[in-house]
RODRENGU-978236 format. One record per residue (C-alpha): x, y, z. Coordinates in nm, 3 decimals, decimal comma, padded with zeros to 5 digits. Layout:
<X = X	Y = Y	Z = Z>
...
//
This chain:
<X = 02,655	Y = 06,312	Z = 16,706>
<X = 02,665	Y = 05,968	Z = 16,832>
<X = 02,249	Y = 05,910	Z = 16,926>
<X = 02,108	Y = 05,612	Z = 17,107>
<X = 01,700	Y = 05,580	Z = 17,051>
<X = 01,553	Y = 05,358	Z = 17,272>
<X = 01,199	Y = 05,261	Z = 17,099>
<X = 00,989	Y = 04,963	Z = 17,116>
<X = 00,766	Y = 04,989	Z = 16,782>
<X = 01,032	Y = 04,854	Z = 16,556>
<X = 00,875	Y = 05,055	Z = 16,209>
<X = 00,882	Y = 05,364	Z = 16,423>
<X = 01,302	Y = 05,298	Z = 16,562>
<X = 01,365	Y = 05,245	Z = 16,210>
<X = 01,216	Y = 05,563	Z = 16,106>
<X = 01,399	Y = 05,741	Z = 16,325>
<X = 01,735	Y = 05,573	Z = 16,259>
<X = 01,669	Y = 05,669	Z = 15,906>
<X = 01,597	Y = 06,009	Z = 15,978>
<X = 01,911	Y = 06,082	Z = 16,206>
<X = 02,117	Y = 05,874	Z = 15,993>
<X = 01,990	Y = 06,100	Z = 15,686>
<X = 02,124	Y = 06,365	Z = 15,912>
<X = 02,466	Y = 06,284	Z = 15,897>
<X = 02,466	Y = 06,126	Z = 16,287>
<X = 02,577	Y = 05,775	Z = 16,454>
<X = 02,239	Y = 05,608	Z = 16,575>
<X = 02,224	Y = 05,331	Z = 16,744>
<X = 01,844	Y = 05,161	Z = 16,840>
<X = 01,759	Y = 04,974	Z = 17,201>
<X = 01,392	Y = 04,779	Z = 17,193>
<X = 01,435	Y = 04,722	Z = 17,602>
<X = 01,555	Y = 04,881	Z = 17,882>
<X = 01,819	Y = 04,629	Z = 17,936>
<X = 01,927	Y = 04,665	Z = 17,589>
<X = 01,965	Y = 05,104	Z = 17,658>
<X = 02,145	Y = 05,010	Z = 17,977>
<X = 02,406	Y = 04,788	Z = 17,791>
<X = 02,486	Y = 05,034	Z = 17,517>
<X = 02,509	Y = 05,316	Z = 17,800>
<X = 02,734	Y = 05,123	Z = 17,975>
<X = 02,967	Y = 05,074	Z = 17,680>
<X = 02,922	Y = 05,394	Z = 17,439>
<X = 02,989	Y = 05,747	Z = 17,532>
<X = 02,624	Y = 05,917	Z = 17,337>
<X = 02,615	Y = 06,265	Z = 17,279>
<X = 02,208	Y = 06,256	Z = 17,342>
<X = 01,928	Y = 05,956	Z = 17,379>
<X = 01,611	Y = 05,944	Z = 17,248>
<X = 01,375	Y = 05,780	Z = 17,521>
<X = 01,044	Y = 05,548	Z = 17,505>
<X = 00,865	Y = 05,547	Z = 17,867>
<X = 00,654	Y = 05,294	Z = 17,807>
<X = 00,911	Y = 04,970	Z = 17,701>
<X = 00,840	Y = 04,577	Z = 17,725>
<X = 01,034	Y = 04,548	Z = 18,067>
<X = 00,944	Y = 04,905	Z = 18,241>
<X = 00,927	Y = 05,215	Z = 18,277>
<X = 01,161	Y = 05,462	Z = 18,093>
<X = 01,156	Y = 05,693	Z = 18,330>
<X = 01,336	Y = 05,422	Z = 18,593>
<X = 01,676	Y = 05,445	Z = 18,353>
<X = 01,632	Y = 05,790	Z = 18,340>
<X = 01,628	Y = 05,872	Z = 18,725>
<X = 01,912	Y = 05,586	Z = 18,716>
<X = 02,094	Y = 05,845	Z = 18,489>
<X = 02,064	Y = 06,133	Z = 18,683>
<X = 02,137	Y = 05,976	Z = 19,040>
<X = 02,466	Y = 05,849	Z = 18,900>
<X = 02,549	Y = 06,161	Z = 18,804>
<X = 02,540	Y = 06,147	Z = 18,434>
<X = 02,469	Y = 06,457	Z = 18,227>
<X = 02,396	Y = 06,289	Z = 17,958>
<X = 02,071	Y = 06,511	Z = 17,728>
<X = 01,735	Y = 06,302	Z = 17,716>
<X = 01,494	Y = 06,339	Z = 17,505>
<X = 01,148	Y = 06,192	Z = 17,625>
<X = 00,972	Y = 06,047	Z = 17,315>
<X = 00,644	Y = 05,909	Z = 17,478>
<X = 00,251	Y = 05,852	Z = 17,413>
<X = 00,167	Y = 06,006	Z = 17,750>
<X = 00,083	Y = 06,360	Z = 17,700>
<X = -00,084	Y = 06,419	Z = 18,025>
<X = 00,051	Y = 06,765	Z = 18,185>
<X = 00,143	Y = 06,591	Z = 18,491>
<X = 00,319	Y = 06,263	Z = 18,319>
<X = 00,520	Y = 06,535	Z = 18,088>
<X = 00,594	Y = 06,782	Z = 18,441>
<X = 00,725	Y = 06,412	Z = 18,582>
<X = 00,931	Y = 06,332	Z = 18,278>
<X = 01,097	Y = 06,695	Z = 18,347>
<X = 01,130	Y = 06,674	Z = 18,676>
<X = 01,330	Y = 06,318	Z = 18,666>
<X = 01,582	Y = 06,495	Z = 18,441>
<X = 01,487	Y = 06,496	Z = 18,087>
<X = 01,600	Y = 06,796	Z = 17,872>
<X = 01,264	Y = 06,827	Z = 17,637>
<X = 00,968	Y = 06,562	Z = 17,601>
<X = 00,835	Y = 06,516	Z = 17,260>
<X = 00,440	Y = 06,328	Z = 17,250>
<X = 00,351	Y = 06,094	Z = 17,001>
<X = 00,245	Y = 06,129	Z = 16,694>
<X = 00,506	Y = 06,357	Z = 16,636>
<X = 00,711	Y = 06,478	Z = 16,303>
<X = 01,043	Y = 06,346	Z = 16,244>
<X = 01,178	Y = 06,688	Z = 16,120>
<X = 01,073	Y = 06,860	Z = 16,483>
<X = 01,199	Y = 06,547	Z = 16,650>
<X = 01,567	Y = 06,647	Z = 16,494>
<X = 01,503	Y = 07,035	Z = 16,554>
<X = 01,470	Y = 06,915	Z = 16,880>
<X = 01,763	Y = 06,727	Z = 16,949>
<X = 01,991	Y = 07,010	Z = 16,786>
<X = 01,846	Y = 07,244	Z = 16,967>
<X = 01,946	Y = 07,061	Z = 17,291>
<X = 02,273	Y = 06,960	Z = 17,194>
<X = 02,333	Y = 07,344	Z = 17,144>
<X = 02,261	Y = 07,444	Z = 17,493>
<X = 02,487	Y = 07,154	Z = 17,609>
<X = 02,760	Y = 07,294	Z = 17,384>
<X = 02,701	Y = 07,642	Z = 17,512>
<X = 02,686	Y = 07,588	Z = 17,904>
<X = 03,007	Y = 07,325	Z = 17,812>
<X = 03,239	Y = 07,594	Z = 17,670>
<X = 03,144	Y = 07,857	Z = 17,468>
<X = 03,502	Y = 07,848	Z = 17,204>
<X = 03,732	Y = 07,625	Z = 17,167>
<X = 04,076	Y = 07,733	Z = 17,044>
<X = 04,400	Y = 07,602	Z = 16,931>
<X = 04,580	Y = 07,872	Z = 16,778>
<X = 04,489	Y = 07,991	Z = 16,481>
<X = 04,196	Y = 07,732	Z = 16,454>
<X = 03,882	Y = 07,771	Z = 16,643>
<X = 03,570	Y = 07,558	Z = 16,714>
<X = 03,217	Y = 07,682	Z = 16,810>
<X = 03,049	Y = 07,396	Z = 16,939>
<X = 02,688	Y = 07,586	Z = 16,957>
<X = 02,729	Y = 07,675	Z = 16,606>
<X = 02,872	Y = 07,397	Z = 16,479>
<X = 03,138	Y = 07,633	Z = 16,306>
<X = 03,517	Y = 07,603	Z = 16,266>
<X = 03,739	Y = 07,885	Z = 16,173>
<X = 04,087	Y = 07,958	Z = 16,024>
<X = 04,262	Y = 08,254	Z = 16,088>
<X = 03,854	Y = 08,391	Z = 16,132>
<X = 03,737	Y = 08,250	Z = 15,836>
<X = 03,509	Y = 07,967	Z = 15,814>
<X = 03,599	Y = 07,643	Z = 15,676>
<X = 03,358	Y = 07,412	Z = 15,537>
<X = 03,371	Y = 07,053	Z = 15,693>
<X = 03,156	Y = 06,771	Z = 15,669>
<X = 02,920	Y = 06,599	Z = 15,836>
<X = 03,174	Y = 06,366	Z = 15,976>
<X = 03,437	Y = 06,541	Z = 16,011>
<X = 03,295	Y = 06,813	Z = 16,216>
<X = 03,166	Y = 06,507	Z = 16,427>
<X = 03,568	Y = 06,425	Z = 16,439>
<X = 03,731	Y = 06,744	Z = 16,536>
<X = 03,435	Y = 06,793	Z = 16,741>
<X = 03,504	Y = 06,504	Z = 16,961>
<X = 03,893	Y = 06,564	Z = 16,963>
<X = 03,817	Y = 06,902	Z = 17,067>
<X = 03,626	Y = 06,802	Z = 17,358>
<X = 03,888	Y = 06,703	Z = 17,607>
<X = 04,247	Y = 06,845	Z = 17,373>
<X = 04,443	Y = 06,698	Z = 17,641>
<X = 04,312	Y = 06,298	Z = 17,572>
<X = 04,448	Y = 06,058	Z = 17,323>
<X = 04,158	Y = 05,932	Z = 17,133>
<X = 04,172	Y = 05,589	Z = 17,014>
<X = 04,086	Y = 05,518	Z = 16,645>
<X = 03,763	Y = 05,227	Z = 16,809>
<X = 03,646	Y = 05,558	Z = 16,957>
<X = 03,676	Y = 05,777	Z = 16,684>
<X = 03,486	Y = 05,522	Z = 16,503>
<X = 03,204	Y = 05,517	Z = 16,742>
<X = 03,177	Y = 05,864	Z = 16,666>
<X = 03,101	Y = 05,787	Z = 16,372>
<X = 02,893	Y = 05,459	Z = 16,326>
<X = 02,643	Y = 05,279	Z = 16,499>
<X = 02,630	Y = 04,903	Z = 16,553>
<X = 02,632	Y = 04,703	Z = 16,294>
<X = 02,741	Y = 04,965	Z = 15,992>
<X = 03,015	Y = 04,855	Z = 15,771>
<X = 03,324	Y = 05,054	Z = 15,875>
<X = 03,615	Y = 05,029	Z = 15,620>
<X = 03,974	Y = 04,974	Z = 15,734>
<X = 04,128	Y = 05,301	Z = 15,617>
<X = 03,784	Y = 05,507	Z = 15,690>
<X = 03,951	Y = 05,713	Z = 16,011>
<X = 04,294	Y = 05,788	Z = 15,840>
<X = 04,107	Y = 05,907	Z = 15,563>
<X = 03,903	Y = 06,156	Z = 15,729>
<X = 04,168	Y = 06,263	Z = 15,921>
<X = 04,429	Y = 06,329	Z = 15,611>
<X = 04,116	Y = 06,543	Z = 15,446>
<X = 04,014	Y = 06,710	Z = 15,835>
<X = 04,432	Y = 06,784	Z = 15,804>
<X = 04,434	Y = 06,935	Z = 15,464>
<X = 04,194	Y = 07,139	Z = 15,562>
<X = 04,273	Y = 07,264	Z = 15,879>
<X = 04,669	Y = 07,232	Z = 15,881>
<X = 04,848	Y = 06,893	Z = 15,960>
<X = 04,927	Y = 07,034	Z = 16,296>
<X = 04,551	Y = 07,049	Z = 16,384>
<X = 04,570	Y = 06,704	Z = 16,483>
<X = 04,873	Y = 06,493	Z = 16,635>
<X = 04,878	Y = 06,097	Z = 16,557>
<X = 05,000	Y = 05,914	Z = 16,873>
<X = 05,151	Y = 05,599	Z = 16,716>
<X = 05,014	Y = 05,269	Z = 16,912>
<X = 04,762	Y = 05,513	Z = 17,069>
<X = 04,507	Y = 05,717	Z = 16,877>
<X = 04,448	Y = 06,114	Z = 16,796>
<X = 04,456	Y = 06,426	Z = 16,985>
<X = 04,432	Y = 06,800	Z = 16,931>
<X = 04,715	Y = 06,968	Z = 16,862>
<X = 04,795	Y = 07,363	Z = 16,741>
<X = 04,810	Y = 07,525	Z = 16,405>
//
């Protein structure tokens, strides 16, 4: 998953990069509100990780800004405010789960995976191209009914291509898939998952549009 954590306390956004990272997803971190609201505008995140209390306002302000727009995107409230009615008001503005500080990094992740699986679930429930078929929820792709084993990556790949079958995907947005600002991305690193996603899956499993990206295709 591509994750943006928007945290002040720059030991603690580190941590949690580290963490995610460790987990095999993209993480990109925002100190300020106005730094959240540029990588919004330019990234497509599968989930954000949100401060309240930030140097210039209130969390809860992007988060209503979120919803009134109309984006879906999940939210995970990461806060020191742990009064019933401040977490009832983080809720009620639109956030998917709200998390109080001190908290542990490992239920932080449980979290997020847990709400990414009731995205994927009320999304689509199977996705399937022939003889190959993706379970979002489960994080499980089959052949012919039997599992194969991907990695971290490239389930985040076929994931993503799976998403919308019927959009070209360019390689920049595979990539942001994959990384988050600032990581070293080598030249050949999307071909190469995609020759490997291929050999496992069947080279028909994804079609190259020369000039244009990837898409799904049949098997």
């Amino acid at each position: 998953m591509r994750l943006l954590a928007v945290e002040d306390e720059p030991d603690l956004a580190e941590a949690i990069a580290a963490c995610l990272r460790g987990a095999g997803h993209a993480v990109d971190l925002a100190l300020r509100l106005e730094d959240a609201r540029a990588a919004l505008a330019g990234t497509d995140y599968d989930l954000v990780l949100l401060d309240l209390h930030l140097p210039d306002g209130d969390g809860l302000d992007l988060l209503r800004q979120l919803r009134a727009a109309g984006q879906r995107i999940p939210v995970l409230i990461v806060t020191a405010r742990d009064r019933i009615t401040e977490r009832i008001a983080g809720l009620e503005a639109g956030a998917d789960d709200y998390l109080v500080k001190p908290y542990d990094l490992d239920e932080m992740h449980a979290r997020i995976l847990a709400i990414h699986r009731r995205a994927a679930a009320a999304a689509e429930l199977a996705r399937r191209f022939g003889r190959l078929t993706i379970l979002p929820e489960r994080r499980k792709v089959l052949l012919d009914d039997a599992p194969v084993h991907l990695t971290l990556r490239e389930w985040a790949l076929i994931e993503r291509l799976s998403r919308r079958p019927d959009i070209t995907v360019t390689r920049a947005q595979m990539e942001d898939t994959l990384y988050g600002f600032g990581d070293e991305v080598e030249s050949n690193a999307i071909e190469a998952h995609i020759s490997r996603l291929r050999s496992k899956l069947g080279r028909g499993a994804i079609v190259t549009e020369r000039g244009f990206g990837y898409r799904m295709g049949q098997v």
